[in-house]
C-alpha positions in Angstrom: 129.8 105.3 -37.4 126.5 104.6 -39.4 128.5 104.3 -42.9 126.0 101.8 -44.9 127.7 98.8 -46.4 125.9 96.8 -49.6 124.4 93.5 -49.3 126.8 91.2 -50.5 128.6 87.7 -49.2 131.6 90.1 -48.4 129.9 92.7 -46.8 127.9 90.3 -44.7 130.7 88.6 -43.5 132.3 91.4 -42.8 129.2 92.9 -40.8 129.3 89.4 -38.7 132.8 90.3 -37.8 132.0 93.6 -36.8 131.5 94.0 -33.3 134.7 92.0 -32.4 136.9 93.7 -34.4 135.6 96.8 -32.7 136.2 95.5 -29.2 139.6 94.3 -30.4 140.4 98.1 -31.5 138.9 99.5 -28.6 141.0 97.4 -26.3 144.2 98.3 -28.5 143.6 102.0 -28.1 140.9 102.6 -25.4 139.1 105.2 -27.7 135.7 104.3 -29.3 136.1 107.0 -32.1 139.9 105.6 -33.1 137.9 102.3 -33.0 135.6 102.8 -35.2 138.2 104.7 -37.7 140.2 101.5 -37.7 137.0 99.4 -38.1 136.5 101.4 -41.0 139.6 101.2 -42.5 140.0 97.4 -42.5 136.5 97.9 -44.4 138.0 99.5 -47.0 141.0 97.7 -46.8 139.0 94.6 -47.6 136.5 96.5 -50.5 139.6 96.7 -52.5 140.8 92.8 -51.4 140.2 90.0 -54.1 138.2 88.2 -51.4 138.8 84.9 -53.6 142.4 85.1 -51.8 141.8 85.5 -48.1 141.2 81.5 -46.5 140.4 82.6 -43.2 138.3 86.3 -43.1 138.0 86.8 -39.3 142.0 85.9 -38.9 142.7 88.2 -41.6 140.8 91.1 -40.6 142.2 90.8 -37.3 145.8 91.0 -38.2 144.4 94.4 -40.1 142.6 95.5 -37.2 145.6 95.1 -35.0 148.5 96.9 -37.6 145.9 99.5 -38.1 145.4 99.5 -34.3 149.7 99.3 -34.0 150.1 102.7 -36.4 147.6 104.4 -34.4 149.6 103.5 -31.0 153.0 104.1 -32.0 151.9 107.9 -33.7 150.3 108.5 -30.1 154.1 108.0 -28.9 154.8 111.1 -31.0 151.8 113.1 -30.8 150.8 111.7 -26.7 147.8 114.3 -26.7 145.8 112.2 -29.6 142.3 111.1 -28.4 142.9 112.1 -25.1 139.8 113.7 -25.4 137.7 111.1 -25.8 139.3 109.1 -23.4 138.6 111.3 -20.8 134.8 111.1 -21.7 135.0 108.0 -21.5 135.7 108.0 -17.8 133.1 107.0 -15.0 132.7 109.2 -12.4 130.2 108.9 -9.8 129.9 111.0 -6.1 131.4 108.5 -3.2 128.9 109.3 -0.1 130.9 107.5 2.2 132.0 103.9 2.9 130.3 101.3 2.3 129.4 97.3 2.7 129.1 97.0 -1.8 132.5 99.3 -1.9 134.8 97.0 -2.9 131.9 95.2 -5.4 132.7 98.5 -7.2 136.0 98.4 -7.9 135.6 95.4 -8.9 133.3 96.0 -11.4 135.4 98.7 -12.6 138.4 96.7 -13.2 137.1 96.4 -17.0 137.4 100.6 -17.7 140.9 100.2 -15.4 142.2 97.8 -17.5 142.4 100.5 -20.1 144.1 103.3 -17.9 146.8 100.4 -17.3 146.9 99.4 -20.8 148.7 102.9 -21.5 151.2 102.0 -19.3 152.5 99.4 -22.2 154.4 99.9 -25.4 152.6 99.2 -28.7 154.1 96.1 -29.4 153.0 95.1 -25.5 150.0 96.0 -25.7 148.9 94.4 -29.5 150.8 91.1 -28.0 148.9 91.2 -24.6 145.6 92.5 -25.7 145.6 89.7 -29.1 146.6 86.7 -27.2 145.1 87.1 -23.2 141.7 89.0 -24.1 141.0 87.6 -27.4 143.0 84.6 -28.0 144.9 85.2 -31.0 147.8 82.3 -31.5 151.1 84.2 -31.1 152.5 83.7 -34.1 149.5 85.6 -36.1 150.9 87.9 -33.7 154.0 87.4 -34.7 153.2 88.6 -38.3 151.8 91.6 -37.3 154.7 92.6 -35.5 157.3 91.3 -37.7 159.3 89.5 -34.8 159.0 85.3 -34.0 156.8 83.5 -32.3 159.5 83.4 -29.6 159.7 86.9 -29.1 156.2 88.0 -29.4 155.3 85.4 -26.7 158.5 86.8 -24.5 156.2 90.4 -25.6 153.2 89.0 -23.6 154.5 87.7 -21.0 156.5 90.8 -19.9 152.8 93.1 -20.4 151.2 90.2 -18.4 153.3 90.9 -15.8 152.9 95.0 -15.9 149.0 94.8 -15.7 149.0 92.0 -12.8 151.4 94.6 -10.9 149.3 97.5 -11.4 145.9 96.0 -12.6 144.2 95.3 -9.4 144.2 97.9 -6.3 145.9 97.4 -3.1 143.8 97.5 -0.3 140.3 98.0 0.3 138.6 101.0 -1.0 138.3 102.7 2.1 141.9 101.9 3.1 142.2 104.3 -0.3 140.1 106.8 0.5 141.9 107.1 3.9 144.8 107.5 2.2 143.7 110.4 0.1 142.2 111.8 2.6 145.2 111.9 4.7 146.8 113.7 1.7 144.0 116.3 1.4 144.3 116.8 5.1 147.8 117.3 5.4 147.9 119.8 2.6 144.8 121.6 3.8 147.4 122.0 7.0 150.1 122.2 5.1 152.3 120.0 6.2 155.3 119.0 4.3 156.3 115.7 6.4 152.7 114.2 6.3 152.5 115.0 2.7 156.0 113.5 2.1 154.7 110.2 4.2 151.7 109.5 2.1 153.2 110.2 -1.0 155.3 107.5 -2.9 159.2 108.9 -3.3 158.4 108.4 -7.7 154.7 110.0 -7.7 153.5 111.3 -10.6 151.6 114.4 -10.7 149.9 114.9 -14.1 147.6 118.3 -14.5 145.7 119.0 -17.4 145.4 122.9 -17.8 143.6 124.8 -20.3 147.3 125.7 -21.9 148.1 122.1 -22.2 149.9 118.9 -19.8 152.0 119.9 -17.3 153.4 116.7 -15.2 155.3 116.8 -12.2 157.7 113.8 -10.6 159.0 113.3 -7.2 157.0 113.2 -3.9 159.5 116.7 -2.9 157.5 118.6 -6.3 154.3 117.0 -5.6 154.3 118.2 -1.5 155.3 121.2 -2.2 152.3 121.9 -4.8 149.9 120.5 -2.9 150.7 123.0 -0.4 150.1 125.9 -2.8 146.8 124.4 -4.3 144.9 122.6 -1.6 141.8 124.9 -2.3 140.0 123.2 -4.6 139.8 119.8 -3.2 139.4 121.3 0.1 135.9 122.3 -0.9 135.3 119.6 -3.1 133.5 116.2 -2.5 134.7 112.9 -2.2 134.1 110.6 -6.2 135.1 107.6 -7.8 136.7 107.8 -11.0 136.4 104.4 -12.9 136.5 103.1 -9.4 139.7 105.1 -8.2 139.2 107.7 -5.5 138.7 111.1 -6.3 137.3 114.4 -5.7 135.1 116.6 -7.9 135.0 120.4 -7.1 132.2 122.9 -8.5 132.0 127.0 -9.4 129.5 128.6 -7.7 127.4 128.4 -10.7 127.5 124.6 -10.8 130.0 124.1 -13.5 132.8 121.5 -12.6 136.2 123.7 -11.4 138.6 120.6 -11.2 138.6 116.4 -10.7 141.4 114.8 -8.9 141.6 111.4 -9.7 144.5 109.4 -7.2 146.2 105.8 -7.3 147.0 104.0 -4.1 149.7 101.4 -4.1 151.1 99.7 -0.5 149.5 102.4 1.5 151.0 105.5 -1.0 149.9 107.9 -3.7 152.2 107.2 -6.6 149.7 108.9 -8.6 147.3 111.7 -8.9 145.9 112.9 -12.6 144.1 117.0 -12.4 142.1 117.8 -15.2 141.1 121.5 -14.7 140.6 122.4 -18.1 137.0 123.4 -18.5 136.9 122.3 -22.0 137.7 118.9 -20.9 135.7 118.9 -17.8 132.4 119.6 -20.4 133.5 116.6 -21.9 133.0 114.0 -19.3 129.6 113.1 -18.2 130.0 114.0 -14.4 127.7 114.0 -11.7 125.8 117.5 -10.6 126.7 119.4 -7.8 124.4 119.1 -5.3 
């Protein structure tokens, strides 16, 4: 947002402030347009402050930042398809030739953008507690106040999240062990068989496609397997990508334009899930590699 602020003690101090109340948004939401909207708001928030009355600025426009940041989360709750878009330009998707010795180096430098798809996986309250206290050291109970709970709970808040994102934060097994996985998966529904499928596939997988009429998601390994049968086509002809350093697979139209990208999470040697976006307005969004 390139909204000019005046010259003035406030404004300066506020400017100084800036780019870590913007990293504190973007953590809360994983959108860098809702992160600037909230930046902006606790601007105006604090244009129409008596500034004589704040003691400490940066503590106070972070506990704005983070209800701002709090509303935003819990009216995703109601209305799940907000920002989506730009989250999913926001994704980093680069063509996987093939195994190799840096492979795991890039998942590991990846774990920064992951750290957002698992942030989703918290409630609001979660995620303001985890994000504030273990990424940018907020006390707990400034915390506290922003959630309207004690310092008790809000700590009790952190710990559960902290627990969530070591469980699903860093992959299991190597790269490659991943890719084999999906591979196997592609195989067997290439083949079309059911039992392979069903062996790959975690018993609680969740299938998520995004079509050009909306979301469609689909639970159970028995539902999954049997639509991979029916739709194997694409990736069969696609090629082999990582997708913020999860493996994937990219497909193209004859013409060049991107037909589908299958993005896949590997935990303990199974698929417990795969994300399809095959919406063509969505795929335009992303910044994805050429076919070639």
């Amino acid at each position: 947002m390139s909204d000019t602020i005046p010259a003035d003690p406030v404004a300066e101090a506020f400017e100084a402030q800036r780019d870590r109340l913007r990293a504190v948004a973007h953590r809360m939401l994983g959108s860098h347009a809702d992160a600037e909207d909230v930046v902006q708001e606790a601007w105006l928030r604090l244009s129409r402050q008596d500034a004589a009355t704040i003691h400490k600025l940066a503590g106070w426009l972070t506990t704005v930042v983070g209800r701002i940041s709090l509303d935003v989360l819990r009216s995703r709750q109601t209305r799940p398809e907000a920002s989506y878009d730009d989250r999913l330009s926001e994704l980093v998707v680069t063509l996987d030739d093939g195994p190799a010795p840096e492979d795991d180096a890039v998942l590991a430098d990846s774990v920064g953008l992951a750290l957002l798809v698992v942030l989703e996986s918290l409630g609001p309250s979660e995620r303001l507690a985890f994000v504030l206290h273990d990424l940018f050291a907020v006390p707990f109970d400034e915390i506290g106040q922003i959630l309207g709970r004690s310092t008790a709970a809000t700590k009790m808040l952190a710990s559960r999240a902290r627990r969530k994102v070591r469980a699903t934060e860093r992959p299991t097994g190597t790269g490659r062990d991943q890719r084999e996985v999906v591979q196997a998966f592609l195989a067997a529904a290439r083949r079309g068989d059911f039992e392979e499928l069903l062996r790959v596939l975690d018993p609680e997988v969740k299938l998520t496609v995004d079509t050009p009429s909306g979301v469609v998601v689909t639970l159970g390994a028995t539902k999954v397997a049997a639509g991979a049968q029916l739709s194997a086509g694409a990736a069969a002809v696609g090629r082999a990508a990582l997708v913020n350093g999860l493996p994937g697979i990219i497909s193209w139209r004859e013409d060049g334009t991107p037909l589908s990208l299958l993005t896949f999470t590997v935990t303990d040697g199974r698929i417990t899930d795969i994300t399809a976006v095959i919406d063509p307005t969505k795929l335009a969004l992303m910044a994805l590699p050429d076919h070639r």
